[in-house]
N, C-alpha and C positions, 0 to 999 in steps of 0.2 A: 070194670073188672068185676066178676064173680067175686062171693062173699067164701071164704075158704068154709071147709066142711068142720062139722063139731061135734062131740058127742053130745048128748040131752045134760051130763056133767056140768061141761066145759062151757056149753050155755049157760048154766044155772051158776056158774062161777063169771062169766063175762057179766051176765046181766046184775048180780050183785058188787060186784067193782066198778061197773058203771055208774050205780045208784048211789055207791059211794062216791064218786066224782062230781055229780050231780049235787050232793048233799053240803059238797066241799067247795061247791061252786068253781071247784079250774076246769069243768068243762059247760055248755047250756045245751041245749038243742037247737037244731038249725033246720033251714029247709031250703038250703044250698043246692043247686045242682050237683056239684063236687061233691063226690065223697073217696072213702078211701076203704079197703077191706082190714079185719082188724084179725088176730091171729092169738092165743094163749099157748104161750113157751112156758116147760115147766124149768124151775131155776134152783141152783145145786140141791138149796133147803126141802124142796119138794112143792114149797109153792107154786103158784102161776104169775108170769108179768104177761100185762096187755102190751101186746105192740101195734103198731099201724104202720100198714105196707102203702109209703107215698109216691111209690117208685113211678105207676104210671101219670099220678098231680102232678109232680116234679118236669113229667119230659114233657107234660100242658103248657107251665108256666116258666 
């Protein structure tokens, strides 16, 4: 599946939430064949949550 569309923003807010995950260790990096596409919803506060759309890994496994 295609990686959904972003502004130059919304990248520069994925890629710093990532780096925070990374930092926090609950995520590593991988070089899986699987992956999944990943989306930024904005949430009542005006922040952004990261999501991940598993929908087409799920009907794999």
């Amino acid at each position: 599946m295609a990686p959904y569309r972003m502004s130059a923003a919304e990248l520069e807010r994925l890629k710093e939430q990532l780096e925070e995950l990374l930092e926090k260790k609950f995520v590593r990096p991988s070089v899986s064949p699987w992956g999944a596409p990943v989306l930024l919803v904005k949430k009542n506060d005006g922040s952004m949550r990261l999501c991940i759309d598993y929908r087409q890994l799920n009907k794999a496994t």
